[in-house]
TIMI-2910 file (N, C-alpha, C, CB; in pm, 1 decimal, decimal comma, always signed):
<rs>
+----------+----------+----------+----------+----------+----------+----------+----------+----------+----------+----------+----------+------+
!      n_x !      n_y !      n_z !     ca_x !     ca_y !     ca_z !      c_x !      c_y !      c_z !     cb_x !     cb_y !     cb_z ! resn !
+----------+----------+----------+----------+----------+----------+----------+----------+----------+----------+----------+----------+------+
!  -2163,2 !  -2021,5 !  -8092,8 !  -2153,2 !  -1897,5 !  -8020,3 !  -2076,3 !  -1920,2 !  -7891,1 !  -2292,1 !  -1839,7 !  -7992,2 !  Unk !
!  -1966,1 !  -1829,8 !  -7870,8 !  -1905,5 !  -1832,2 !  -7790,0 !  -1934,5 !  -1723,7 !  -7654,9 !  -1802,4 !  -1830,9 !  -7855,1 !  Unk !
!  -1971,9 !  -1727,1 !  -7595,7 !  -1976,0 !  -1612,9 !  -7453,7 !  -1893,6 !  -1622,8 !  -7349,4 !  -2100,4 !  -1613,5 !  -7374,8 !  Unk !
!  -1817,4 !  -1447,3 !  -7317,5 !  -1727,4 !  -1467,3 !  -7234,3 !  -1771,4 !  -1521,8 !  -7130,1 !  -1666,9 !  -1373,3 !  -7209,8 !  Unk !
!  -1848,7 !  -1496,2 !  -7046,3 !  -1859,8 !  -1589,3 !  -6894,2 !  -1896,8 !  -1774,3 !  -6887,8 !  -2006,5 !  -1509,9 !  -6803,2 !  Unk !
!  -1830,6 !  -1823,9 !  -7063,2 !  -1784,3 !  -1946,2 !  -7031,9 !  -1677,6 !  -2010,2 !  -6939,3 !  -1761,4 !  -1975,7 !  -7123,0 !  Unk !
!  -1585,8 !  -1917,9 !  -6916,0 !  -1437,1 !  -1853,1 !  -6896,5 !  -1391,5 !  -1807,4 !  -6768,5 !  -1420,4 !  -1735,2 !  -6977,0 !  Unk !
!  -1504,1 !  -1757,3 !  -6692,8 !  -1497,5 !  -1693,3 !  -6598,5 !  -1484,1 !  -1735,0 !  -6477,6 !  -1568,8 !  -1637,1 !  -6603,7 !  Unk !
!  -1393,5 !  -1767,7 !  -6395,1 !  -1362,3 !  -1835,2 !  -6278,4 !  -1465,9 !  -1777,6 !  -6216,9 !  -1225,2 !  -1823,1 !  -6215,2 !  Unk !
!  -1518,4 !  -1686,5 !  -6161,8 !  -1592,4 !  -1604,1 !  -6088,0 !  -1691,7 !  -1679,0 !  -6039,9 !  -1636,1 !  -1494,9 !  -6152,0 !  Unk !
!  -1753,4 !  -1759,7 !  -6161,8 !  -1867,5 !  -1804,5 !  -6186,2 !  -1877,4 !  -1908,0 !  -6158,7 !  -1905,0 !  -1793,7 !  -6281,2 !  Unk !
!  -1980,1 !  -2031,3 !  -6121,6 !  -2015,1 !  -2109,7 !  -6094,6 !  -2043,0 !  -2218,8 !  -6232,5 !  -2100,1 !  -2062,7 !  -6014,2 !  Unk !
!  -2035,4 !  -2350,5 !  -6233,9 !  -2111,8 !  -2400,9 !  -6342,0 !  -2253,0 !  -2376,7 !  -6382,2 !  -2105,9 !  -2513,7 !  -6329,4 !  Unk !
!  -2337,0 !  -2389,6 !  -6263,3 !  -2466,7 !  -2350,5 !  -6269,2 !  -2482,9 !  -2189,2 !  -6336,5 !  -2521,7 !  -2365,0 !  -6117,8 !  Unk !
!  -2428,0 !  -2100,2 !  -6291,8 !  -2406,6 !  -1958,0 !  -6333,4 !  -2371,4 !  -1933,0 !  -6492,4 !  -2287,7 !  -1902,1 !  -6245,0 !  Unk !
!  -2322,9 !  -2053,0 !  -6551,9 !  -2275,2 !  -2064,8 !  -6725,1 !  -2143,4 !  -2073,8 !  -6722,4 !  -2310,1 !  -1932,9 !  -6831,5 !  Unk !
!  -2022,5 !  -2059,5 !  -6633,7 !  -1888,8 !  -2147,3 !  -6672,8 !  -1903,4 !  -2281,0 !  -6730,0 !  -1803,6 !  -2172,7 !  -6552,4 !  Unk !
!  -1834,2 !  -2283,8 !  -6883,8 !  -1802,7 !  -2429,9 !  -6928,5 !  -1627,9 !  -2493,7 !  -6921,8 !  -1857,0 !  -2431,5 !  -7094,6 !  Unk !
!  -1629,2 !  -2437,5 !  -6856,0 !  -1477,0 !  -2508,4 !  -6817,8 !  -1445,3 !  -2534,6 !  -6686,3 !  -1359,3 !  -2424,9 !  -6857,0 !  Unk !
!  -1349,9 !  -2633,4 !  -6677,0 !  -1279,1 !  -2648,7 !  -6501,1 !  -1213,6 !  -2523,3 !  -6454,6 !  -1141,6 !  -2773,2 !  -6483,9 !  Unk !
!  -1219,1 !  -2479,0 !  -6311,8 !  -1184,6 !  -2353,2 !  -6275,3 !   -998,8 !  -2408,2 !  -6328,7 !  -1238,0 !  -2302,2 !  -6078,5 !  Unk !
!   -956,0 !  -2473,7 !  -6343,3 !   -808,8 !  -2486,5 !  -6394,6 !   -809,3 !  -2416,5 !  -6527,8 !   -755,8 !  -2646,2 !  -6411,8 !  Unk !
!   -916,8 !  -2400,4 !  -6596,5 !   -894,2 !  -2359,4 !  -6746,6 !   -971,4 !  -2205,3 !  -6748,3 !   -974,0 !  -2487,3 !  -6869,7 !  Unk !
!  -1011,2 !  -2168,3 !  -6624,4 !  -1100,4 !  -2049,2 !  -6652,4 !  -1008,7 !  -1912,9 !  -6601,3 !  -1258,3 !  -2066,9 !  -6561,3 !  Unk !
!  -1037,1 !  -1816,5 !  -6572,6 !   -983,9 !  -1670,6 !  -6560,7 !  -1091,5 !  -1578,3 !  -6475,5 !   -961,5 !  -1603,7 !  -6720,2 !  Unk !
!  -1012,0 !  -1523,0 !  -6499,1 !  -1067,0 !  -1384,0 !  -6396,7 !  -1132,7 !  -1276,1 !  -6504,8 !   -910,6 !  -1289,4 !  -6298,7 !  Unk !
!  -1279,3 !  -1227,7 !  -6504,3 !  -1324,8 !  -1140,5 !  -6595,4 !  -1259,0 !  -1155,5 !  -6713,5 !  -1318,2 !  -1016,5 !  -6553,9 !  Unk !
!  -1274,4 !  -1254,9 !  -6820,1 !  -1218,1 !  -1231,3 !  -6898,8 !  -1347,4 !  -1123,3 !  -7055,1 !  -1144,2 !  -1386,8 !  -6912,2 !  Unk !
!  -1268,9 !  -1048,9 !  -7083,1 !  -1279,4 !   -929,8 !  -7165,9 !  -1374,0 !  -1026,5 !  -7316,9 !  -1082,6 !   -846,2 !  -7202,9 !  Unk !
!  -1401,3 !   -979,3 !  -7408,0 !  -1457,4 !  -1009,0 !  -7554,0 !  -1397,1 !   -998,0 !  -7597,0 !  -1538,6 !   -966,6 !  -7620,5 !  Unk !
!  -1300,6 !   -914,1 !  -7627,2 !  -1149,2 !   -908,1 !  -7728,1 !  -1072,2 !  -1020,8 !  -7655,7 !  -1041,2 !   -734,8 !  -7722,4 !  Unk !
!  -1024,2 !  -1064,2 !  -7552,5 !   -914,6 !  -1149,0 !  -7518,1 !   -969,1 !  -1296,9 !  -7550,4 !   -868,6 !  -1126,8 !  -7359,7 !  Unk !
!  -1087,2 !  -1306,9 !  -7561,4 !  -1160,9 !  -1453,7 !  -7608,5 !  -1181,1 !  -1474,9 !  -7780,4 !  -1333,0 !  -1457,3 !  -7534,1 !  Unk !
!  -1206,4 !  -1335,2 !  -7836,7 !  -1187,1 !  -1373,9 !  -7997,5 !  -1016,1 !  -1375,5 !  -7981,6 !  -1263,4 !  -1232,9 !  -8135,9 !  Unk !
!   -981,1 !  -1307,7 !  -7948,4 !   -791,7 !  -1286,2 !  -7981,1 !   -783,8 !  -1453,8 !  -7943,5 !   -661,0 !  -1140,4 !  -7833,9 !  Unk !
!   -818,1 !  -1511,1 !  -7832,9 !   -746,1 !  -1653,8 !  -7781,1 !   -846,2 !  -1749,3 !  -7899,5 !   -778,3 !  -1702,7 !  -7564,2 !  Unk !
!   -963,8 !  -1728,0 !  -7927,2 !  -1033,3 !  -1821,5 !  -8075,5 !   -925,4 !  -1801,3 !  -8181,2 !  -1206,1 !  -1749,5 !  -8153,2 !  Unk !
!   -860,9 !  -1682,5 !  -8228,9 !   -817,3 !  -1665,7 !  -8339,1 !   -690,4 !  -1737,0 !  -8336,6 !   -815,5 !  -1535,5 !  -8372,6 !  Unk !
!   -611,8 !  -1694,3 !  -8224,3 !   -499,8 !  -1817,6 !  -8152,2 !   -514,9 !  -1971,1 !  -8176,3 !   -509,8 !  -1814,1 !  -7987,0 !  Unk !
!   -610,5 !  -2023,3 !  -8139,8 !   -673,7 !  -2130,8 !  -8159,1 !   -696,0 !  -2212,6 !  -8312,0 !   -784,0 !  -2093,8 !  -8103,6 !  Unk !
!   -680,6 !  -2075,0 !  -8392,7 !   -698,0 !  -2122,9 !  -8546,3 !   -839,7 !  -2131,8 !  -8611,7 !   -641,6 !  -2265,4 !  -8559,7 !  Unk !
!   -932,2 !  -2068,5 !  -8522,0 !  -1086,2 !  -2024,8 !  -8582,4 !  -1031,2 !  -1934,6 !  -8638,7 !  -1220,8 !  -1978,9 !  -8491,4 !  Unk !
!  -1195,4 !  -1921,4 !  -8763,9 !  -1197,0 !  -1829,3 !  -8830,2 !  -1343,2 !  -1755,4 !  -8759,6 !  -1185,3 !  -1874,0 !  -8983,8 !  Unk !
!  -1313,4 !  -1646,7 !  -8698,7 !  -1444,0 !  -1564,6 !  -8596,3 !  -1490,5 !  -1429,3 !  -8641,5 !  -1390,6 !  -1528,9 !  -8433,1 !  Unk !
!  -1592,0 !  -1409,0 !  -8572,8 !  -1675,7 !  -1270,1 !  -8576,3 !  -1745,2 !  -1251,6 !  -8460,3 !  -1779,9 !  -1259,2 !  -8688,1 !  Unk !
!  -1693,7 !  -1109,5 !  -8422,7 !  -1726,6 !  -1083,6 !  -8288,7 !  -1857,9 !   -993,9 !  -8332,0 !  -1597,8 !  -1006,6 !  -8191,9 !  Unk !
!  -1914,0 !  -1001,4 !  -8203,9 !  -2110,7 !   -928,2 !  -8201,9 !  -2103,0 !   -865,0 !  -8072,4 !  -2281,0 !  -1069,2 !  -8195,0 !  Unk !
!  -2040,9 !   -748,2 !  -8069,0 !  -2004,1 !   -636,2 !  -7918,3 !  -2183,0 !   -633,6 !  -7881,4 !  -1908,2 !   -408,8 !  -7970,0 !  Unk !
!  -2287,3 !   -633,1 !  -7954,3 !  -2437,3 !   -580,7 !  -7896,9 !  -2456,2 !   -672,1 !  -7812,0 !  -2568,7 !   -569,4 !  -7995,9 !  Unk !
!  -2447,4 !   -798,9 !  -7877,6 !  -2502,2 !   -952,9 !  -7780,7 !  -2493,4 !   -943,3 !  -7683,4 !  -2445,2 !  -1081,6 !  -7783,0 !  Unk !
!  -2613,8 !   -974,6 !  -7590,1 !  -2648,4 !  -1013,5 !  -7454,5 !  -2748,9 !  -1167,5 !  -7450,9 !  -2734,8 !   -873,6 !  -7387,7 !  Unk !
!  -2688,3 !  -1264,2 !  -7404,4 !  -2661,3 !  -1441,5 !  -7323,0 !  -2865,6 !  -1398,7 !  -7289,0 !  -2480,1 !  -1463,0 !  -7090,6 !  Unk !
!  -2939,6 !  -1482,8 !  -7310,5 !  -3079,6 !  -1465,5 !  -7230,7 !  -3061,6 !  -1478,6 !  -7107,6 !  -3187,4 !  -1557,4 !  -7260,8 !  Unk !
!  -2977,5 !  -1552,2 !  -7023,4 !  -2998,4 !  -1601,4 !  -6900,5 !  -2886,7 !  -1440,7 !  -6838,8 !  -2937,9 !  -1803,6 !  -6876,6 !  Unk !
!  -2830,7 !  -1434,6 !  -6911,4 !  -2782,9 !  -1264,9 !  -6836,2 !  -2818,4 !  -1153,2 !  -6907,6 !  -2616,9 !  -1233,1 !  -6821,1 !  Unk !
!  -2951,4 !  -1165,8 !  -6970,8 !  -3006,7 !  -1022,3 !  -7015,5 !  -2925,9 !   -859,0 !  -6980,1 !  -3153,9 !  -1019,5 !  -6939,9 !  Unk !
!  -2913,7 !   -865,2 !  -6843,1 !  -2855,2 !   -771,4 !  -6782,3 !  -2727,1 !   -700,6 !  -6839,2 !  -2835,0 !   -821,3 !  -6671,3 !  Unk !
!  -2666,2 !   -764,1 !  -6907,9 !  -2522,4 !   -791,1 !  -6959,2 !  -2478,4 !   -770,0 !  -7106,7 !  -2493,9 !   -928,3 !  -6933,3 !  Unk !
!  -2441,3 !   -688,8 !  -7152,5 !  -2381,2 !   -683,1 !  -7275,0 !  -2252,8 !   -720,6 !  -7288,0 !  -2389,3 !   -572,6 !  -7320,0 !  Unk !
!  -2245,5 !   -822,8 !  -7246,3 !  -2089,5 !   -881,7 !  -7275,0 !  -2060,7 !   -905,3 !  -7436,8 !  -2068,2 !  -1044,8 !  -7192,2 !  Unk !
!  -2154,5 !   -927,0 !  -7534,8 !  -2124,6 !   -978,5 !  -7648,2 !  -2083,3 !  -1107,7 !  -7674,2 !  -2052,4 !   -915,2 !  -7688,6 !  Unk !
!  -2076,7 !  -1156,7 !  -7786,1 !  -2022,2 !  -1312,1 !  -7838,0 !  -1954,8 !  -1325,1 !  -7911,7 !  -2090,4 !  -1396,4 !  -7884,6 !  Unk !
!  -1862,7 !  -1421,7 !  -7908,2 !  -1778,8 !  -1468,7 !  -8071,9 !  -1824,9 !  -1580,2 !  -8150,8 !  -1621,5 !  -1517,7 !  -8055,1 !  Unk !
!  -1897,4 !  -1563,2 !  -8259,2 !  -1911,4 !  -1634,9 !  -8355,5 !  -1794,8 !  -1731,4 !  -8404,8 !  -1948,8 !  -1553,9 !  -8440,1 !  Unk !
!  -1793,1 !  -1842,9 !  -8393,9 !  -1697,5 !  -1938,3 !  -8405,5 !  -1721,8 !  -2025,3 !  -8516,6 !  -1686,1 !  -2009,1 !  -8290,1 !  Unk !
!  -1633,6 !  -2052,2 !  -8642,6 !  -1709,1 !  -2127,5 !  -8768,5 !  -1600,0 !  -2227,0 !  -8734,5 !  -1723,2 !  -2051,4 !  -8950,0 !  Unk !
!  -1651,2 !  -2349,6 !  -8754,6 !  -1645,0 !  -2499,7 !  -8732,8 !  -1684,7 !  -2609,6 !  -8768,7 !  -1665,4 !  -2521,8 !  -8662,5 !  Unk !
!  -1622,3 !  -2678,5 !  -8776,6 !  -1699,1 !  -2812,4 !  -8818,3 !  -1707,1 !  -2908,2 !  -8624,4 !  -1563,9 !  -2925,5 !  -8983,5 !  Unk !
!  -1596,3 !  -2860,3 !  -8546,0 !  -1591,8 !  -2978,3 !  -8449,8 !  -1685,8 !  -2939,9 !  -8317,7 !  -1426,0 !  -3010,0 !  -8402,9 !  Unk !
!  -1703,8 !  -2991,0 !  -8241,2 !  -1824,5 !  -3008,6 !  -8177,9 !  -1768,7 !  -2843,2 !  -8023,7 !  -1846,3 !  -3237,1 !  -8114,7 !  Unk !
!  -1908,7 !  -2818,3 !  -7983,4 !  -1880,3 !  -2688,3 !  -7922,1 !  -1772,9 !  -2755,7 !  -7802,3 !  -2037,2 !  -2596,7 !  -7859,5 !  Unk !
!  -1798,8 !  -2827,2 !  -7747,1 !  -1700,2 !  -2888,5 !  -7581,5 !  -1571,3 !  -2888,5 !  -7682,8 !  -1750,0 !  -3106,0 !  -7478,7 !  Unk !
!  -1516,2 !  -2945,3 !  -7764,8 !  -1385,0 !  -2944,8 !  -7794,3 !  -1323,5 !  -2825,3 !  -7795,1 !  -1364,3 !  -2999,1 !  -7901,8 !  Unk !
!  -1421,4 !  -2705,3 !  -7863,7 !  -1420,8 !  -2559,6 !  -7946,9 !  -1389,3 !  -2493,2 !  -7785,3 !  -1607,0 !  -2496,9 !  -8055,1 !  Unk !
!  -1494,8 !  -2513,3 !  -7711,6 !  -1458,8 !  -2447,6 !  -7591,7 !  -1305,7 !  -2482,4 !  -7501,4 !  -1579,9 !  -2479,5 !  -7506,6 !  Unk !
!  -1276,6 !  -2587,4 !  -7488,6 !  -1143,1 !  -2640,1 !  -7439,5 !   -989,0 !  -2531,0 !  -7494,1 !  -1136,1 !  -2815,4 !  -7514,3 !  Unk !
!  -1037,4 !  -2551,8 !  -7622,9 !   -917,4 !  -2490,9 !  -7705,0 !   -905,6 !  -2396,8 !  -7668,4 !   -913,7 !  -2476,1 !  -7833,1 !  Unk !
!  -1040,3 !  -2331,3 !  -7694,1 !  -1032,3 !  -2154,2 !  -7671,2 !   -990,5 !  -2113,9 !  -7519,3 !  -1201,6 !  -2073,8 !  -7699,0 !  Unk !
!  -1013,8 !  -2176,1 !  -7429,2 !   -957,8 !  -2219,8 !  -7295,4 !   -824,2 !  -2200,4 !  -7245,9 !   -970,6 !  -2343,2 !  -7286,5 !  Unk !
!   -792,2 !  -2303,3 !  -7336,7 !   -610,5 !  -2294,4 !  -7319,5 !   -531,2 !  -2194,2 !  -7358,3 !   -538,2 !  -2392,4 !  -7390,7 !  Unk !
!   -564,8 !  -2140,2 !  -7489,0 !   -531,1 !  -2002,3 !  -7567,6 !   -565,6 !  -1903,2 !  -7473,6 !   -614,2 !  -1974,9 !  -7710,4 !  Unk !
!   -677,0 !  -1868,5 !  -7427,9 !   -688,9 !  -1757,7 !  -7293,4 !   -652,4 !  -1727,9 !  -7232,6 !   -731,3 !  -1743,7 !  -7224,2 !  Unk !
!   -567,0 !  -1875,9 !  -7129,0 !   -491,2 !  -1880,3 !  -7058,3 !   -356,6 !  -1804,9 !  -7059,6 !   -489,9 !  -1979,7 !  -7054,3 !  Unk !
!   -339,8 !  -1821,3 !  -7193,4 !   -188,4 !  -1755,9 !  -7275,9 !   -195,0 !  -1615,8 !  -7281,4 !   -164,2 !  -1802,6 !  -7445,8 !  Unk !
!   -298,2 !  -1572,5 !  -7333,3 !   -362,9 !  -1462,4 !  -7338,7 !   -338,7 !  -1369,6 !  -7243,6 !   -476,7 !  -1485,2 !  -7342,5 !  Unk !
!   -433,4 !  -1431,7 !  -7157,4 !   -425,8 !  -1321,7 !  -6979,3 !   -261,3 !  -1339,8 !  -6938,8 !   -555,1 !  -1418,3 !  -6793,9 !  Unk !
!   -203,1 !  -1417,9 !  -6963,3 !    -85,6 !  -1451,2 !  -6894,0 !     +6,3 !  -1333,4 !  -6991,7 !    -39,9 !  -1637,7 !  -6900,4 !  Unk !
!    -11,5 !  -1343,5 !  -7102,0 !   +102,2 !  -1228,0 !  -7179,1 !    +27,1 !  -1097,6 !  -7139,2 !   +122,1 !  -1240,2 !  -7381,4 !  Unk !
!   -101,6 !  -1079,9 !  -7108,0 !   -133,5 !   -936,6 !  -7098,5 !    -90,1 !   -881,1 !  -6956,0 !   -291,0 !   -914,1 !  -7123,7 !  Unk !
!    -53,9 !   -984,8 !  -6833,9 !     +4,3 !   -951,6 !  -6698,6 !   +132,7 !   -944,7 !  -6738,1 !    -18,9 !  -1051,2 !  -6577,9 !  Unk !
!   +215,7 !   -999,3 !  -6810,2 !   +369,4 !   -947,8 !  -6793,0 !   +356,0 !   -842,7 !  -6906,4 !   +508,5 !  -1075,6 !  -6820,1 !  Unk !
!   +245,2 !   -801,9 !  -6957,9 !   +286,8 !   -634,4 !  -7071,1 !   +291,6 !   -503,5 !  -6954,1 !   +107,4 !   -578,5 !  -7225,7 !  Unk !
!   +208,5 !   -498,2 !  -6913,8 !   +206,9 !   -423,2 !  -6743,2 !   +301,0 !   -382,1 !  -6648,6 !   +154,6 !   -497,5 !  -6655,9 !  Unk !
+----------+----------+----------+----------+----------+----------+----------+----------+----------+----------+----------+----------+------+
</rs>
């Protein structure tokens, strides 16, 4: 399971960022994180209801990620692809 505020510069490690603020973003969206998994070459399924226990508050949703390789690698990838992501969605604008 993937959750956007892995992603989220905003956020703190303690807060649930799993990446270096070099690999993270600004609010990133549930569609721009399956779009950057699917980039990545997962095969995914997004769950718009899902809400994280530790942010109950939050319906951000999750992406289901099918894999064999371990979640830290899974997260990295999806990382870099994001990056690409937010970056083509600022020059569509």
């Amino acid at each position: 399971m993937i959750w956007p505020f892995f992603f989220d510069s905003k956020l703190s490690r303690s807060e649930g960022r799993r990446v270096p603020r070099a690999l993270s973003v600004k609010a990133p969206s549930l569609g721009e994180v399956a779009e950057a998994a699917r980039r990545a070459g997962y095969r995914v399924e997004v769950d718009e209801k899902a809400k994280h226990p530790a942010h109950w508050f939050d319906y951000t949703g999750r992406v289901l990620v099918y894999t064999e390789e371990r979640k830290t690698e899974v997260i990295r990838k999806i990382a870099g692809e994001l990056l690409k992501v937010k970056s083509a969605g600022k020059k569509r604008r």
